[in-house]
PASEBA-1860 file (N, C-alpha, C; in nm, 3 decimals):
! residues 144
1> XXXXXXXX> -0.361/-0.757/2.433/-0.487/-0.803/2.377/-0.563/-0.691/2.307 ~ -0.546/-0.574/2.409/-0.661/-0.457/2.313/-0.563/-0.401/2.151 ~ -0.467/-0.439/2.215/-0.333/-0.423/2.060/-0.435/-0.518/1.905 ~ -0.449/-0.644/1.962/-0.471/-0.720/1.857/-0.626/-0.701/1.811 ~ -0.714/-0.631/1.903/-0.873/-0.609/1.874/-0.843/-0.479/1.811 ~ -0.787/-0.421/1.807/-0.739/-0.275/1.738/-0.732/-0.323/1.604 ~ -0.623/-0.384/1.563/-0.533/-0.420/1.465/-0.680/-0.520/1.411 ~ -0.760/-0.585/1.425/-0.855/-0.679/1.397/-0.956/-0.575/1.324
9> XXXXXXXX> -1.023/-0.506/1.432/-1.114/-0.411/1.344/-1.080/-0.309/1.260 ~ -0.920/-0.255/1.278/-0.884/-0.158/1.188/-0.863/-0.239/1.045 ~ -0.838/-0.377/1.015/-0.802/-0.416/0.893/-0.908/-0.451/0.861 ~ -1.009/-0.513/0.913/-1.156/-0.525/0.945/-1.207/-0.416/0.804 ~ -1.233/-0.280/0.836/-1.278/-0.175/0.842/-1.192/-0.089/0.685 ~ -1.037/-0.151/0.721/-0.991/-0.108/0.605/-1.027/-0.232/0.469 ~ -1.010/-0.318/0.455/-1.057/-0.450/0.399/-1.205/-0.396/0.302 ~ -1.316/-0.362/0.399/-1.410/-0.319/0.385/-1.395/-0.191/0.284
17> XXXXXXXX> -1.373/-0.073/0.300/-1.325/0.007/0.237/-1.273/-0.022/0.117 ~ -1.208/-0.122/0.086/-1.150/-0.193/-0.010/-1.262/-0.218/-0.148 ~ -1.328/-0.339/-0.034/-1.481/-0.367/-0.148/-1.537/-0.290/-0.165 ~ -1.567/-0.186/-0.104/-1.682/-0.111/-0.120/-1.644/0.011/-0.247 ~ -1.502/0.063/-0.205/-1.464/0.142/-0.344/-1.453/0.073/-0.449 ~ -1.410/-0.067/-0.464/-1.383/-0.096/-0.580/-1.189/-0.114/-0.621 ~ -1.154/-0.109/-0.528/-0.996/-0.129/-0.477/-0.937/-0.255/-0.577 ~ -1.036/-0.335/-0.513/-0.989/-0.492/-0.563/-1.062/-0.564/-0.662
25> XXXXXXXX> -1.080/-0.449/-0.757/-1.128/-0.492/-0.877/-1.067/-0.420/-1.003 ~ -0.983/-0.584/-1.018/-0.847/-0.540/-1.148/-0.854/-0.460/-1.230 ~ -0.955/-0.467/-1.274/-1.009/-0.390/-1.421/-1.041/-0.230/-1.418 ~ -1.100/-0.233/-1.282/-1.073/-0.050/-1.252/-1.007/0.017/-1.213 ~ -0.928/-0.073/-1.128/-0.780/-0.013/-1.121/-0.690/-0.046/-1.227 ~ -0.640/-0.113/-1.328/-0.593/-0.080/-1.430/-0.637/0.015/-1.535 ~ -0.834/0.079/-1.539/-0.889/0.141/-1.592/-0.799/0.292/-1.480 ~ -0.791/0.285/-1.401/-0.746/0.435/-1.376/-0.611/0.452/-1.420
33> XXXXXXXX> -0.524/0.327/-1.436/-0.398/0.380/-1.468/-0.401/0.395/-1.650 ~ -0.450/0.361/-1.700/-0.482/0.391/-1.837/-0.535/0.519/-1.864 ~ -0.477/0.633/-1.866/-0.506/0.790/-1.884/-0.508/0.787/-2.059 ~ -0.460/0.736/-2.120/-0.474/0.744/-2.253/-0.555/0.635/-2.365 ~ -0.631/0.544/-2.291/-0.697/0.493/-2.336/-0.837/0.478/-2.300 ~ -0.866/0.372/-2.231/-1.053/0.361/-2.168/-1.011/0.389/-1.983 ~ -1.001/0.533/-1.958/-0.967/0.596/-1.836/-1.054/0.615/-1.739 ~ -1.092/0.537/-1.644/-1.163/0.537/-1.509/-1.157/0.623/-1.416
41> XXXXXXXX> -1.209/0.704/-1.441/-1.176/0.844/-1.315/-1.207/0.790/-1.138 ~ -1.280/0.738/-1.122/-1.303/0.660/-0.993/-1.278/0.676/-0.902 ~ -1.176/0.629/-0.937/-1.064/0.589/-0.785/-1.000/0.733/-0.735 ~ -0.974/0.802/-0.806/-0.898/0.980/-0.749/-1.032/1.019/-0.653 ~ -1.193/0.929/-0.678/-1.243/0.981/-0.532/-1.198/0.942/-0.439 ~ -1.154/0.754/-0.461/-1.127/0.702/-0.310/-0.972/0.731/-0.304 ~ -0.886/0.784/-0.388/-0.761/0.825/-0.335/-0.796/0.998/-0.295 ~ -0.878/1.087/-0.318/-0.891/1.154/-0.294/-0.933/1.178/-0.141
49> XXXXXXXX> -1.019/1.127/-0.137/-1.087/1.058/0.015/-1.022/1.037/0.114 ~ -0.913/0.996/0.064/-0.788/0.924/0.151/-0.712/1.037/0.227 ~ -0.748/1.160/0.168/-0.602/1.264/0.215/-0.689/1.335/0.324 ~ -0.778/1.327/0.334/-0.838/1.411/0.449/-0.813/1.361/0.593 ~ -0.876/1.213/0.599/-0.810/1.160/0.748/-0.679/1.127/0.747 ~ -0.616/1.160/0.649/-0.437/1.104/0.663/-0.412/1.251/0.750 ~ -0.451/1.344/0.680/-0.404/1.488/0.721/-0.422/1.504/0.854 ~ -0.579/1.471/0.919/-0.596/1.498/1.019/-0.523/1.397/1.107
57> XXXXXXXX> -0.540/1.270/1.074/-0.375/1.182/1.127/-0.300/1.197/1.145 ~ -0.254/1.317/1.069/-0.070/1.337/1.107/-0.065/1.459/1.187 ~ -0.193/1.565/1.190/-0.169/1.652/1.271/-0.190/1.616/1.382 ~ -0.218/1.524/1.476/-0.294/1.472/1.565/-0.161/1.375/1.635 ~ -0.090/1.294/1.518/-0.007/1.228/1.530/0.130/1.322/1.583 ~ 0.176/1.454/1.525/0.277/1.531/1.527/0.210/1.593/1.707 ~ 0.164/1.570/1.740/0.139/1.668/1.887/0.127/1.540/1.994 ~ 0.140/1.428/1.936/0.107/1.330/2.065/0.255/1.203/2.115
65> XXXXXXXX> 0.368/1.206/2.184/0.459/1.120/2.203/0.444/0.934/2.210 ~ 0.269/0.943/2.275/0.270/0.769/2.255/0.161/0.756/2.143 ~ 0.124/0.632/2.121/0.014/0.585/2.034/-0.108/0.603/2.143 ~ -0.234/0.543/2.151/-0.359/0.583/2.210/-0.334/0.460/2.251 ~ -0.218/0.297/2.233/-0.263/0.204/2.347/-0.132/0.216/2.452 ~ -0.027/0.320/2.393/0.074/0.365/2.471/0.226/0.306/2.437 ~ 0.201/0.245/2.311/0.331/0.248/2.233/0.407/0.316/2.136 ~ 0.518/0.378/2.173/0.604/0.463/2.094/0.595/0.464/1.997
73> XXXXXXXX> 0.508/0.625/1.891/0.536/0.670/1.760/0.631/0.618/1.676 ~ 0.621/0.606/1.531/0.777/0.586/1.515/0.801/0.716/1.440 ~ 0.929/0.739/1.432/0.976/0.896/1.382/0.947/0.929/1.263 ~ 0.931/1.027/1.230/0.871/1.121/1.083/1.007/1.050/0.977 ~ 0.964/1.009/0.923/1.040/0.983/0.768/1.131/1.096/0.707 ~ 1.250/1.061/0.648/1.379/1.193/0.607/1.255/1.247/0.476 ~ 1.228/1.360/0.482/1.130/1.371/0.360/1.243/1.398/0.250 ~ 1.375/1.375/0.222/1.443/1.347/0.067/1.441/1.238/0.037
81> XXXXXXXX> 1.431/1.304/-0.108/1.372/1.155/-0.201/1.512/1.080/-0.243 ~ 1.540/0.956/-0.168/1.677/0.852/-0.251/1.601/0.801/-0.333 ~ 1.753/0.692/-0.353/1.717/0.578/-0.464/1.617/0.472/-0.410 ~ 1.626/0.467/-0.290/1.559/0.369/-0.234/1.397/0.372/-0.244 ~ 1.366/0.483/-0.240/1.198/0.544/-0.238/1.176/0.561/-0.379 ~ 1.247/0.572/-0.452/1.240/0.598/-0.636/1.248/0.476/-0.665 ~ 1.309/0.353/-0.629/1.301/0.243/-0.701/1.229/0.163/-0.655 ~ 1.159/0.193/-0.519/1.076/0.108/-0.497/0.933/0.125/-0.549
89> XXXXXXXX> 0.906/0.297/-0.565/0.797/0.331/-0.602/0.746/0.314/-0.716 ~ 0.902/0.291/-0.830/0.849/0.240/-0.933/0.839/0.060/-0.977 ~ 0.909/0.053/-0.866/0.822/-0.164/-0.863/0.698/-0.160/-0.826 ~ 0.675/-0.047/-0.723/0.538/-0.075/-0.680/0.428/-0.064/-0.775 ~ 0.464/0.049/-0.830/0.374/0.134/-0.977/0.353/-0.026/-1.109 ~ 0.468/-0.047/-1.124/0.506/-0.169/-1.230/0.373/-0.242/-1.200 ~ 0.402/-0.302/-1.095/0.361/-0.421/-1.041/0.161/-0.400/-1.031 ~ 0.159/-0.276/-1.002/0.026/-0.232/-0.935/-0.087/-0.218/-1.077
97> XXXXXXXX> 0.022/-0.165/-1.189/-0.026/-0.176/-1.295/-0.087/-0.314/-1.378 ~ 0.061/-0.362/-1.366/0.021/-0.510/-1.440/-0.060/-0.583/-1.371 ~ -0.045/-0.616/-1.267/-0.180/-0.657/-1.188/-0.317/-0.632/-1.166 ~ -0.303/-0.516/-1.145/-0.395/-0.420/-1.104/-0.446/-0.472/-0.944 ~ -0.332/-0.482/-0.873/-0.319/-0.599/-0.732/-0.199/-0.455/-0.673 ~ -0.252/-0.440/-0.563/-0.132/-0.380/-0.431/-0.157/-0.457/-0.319 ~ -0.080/-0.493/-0.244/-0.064/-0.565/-0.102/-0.230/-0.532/-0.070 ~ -0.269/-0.454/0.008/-0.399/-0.461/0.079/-0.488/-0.517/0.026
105> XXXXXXXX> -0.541/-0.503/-0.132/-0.659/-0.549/-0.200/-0.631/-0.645/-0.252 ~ -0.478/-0.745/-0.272/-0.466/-0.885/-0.283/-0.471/-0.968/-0.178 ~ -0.452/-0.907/-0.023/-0.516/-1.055/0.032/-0.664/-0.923/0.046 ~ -0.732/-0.893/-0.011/-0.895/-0.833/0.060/-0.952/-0.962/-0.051 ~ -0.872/-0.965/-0.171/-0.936/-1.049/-0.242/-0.898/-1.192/-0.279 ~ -0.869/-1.251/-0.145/-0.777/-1.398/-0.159/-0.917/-1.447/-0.122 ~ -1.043/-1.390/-0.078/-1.200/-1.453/-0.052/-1.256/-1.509/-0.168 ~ -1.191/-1.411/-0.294/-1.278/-1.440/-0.438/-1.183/-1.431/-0.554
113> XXXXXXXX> -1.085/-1.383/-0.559/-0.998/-1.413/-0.637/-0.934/-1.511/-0.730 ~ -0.946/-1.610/-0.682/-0.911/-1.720/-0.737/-0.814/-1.688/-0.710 ~ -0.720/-1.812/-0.846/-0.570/-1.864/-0.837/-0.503/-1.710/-0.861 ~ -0.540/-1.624/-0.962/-0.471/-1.469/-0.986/-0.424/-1.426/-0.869 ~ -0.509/-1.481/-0.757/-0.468/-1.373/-0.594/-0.362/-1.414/-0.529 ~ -0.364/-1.568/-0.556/-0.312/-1.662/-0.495/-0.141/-1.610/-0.556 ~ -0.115/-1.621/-0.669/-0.023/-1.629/-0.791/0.055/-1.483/-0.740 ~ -0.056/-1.366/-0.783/0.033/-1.257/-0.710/0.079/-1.241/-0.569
121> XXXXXXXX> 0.012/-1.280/-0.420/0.050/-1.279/-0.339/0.158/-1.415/-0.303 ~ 0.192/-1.464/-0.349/0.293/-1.539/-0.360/0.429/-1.498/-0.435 ~ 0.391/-1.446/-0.534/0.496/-1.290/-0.591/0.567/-1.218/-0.528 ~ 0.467/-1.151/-0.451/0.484/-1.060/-0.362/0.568/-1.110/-0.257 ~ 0.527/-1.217/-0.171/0.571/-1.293/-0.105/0.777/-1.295/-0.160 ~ 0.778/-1.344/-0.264/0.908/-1.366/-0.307/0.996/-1.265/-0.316 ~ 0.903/-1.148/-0.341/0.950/-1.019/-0.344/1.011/-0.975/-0.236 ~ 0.921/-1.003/-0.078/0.904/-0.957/-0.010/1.076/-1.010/0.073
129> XXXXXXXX> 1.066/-1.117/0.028/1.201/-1.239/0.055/1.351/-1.133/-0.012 ~ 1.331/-1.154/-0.107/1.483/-1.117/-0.200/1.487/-0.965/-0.144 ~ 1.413/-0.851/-0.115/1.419/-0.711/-0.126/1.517/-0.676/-0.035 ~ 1.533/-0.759/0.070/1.677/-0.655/0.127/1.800/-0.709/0.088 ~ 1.859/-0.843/0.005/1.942/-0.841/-0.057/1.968/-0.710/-0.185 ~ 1.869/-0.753/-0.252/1.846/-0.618/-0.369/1.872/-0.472/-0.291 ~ 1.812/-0.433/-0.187/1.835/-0.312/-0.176/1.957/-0.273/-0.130 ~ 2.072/-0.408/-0.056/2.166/-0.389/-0.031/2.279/-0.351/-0.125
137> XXXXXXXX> 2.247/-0.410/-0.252/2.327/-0.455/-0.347/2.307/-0.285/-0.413 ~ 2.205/-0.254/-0.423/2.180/-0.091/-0.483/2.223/-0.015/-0.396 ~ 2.244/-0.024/-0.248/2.281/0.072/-0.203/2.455/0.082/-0.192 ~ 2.510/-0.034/-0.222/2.658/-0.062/-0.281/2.697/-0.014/-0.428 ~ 2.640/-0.004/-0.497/2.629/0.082/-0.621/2.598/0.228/-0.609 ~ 2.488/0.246/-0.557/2.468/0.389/-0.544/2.590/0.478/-0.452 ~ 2.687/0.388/-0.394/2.791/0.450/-0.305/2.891/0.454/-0.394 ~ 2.903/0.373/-0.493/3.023/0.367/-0.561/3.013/0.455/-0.672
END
């Protein structure tokens, strides 16, 4: 139970964070990825913002064996870069662009969004479906 009041106020809280930077509003996040045209500096605060409690997260995280409700860490990530982290990063990029929608700030904005929210997280959704065929199929290529 205290698992799911965790998980409630942390998305709670992150959600929030969302509106309040300006996350889930298409137009400024496609304004930041536009460096060569009408370029929104903005958001490098709230991605900037972002690296300080990640940091102190992971140092905190690297010295402790359980979580704080007493379920097992999961292990540090291979830090080499495959195909798998390169091709996903650039669907993600694709996608994040043309939208101007990433997973968190499309459902933050399934409240007001309209059908656009609806349309991409249903995308996503499909995405979310086909991706381990696809990644199987690349990782049968990338062997061959």
């Amino acid at each position: 139970m205290a698992r799911l009041v965790f998980a409630f106020l942390s998305g709670g809280l992150f959600g929030a964070g969302l509106l309040v930077s300006g996350m889930t509003d298409t137009t400024r996040v496609q304004g930041w990825l536009d460096v060569f045209g009408d370029w929104d500096p903005t958001l490098a605060f709230v991605l900037g913002g972002a690296i300080l409690p990640m940091a102190v997260a992971w140092q905190v995280a690297a010295r402790r064996r359980t979580a704080l409700l007493g379920s097992a860490l999961p292990e540090r990530p291979d830090p080499r870069l495959g195909h798998n982290l390169v091709l996903g990063s650039v669907l993600f990029g694709m996608g994040w662009g043309l939208a101007g929608l990433c997973p968190g700030p499309a459902m933050a904005s399934l409240g007001w969004g309209g059908w656009g929210g609806v349309l991409f997280l249903a995308a996503m959704a499909a995405g979310m479906f086909l991706a381990p065929g696809v990644r199987a199929r690349v990782d049968r290529l990338a062997a061959a």
